[in-house]
C-alpha positions in Angstrom: 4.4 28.3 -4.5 3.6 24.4 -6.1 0.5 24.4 -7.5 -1.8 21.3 -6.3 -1.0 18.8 -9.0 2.5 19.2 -8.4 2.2 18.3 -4.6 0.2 15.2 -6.1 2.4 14.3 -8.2 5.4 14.5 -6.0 3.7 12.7 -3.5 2.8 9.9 -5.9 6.4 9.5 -6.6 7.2 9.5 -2.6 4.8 6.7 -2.3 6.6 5.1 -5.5 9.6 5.3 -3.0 8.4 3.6 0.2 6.2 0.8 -2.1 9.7 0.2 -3.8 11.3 -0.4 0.0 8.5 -2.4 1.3 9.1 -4.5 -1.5 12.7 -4.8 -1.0 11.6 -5.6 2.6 9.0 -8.3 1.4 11.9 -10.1 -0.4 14.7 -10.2 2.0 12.9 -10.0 5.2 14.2 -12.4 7.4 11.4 -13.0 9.9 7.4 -13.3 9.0 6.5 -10.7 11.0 8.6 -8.6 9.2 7.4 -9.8 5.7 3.6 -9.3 7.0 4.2 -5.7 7.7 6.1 -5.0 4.6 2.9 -6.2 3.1 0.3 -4.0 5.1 2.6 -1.3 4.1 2.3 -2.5 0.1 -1.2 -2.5 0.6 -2.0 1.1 2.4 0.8 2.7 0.3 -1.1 1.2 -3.0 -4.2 2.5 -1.2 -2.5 6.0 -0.9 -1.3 5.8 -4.4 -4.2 4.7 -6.3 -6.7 7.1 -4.5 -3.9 10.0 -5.5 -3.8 9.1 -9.0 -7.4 9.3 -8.8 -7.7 13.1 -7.6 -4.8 13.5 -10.0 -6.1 12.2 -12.9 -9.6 12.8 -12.1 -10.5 9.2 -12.4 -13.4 8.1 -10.2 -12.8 4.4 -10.6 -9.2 4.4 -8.8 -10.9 5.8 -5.7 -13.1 2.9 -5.8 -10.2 0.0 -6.6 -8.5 1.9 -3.9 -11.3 1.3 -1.6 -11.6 -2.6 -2.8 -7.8 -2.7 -2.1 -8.1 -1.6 1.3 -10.8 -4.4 2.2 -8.4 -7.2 0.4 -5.3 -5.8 2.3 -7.5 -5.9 5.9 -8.5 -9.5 4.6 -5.0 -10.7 3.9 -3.4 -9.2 7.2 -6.3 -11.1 9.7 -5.6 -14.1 7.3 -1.8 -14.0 8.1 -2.0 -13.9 11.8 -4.1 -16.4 12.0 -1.7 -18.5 10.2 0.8 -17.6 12.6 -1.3 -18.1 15.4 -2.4 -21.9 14.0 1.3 -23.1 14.7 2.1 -22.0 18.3 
């Protein structure tokens, strides 16, 4: 059986993964909407990610960017839509 920092690790690199398609989806997108939800999913996969590397690493302060993270991705989303909803 995988020992706990081995499940950590290998779900560090599966958010690795889905950050790297978000990304791809950020770039090529072709709409807004879908560009604003490959950015929510940037911002709770680097959520997921730092607060991993945290219990991983044993790094208090990455739990706590995480946390800060989280509030600027909530900001940033709300700030998006009501961009969108300024031009209809």
């Amino acid at each position: 059986m995988l020992e706990a920092n081995t499940l950590l690790l290998l779900a560090a690199v599966l958010l690795l993964l889905t950050l790297l398609a978000g990304l791809v989806r950020a770039l090529i997108g072709p709409t807004l909407q879908d560009r604003m939800l490959s950015v929510q999913l940037l911002g709770t996969g680097g959520v997921a990610l730092l607060i991993l590397l945290g219990l991983l690493l044993g790094i208090e302060a990455l739990v706590d960017t995480a946390l800060v993270l989280a509030l600027l991705a909530a900001v940033a989303a709300a700030a998006l839509t009501r961009r969108e909803t300024r031009h209809d």
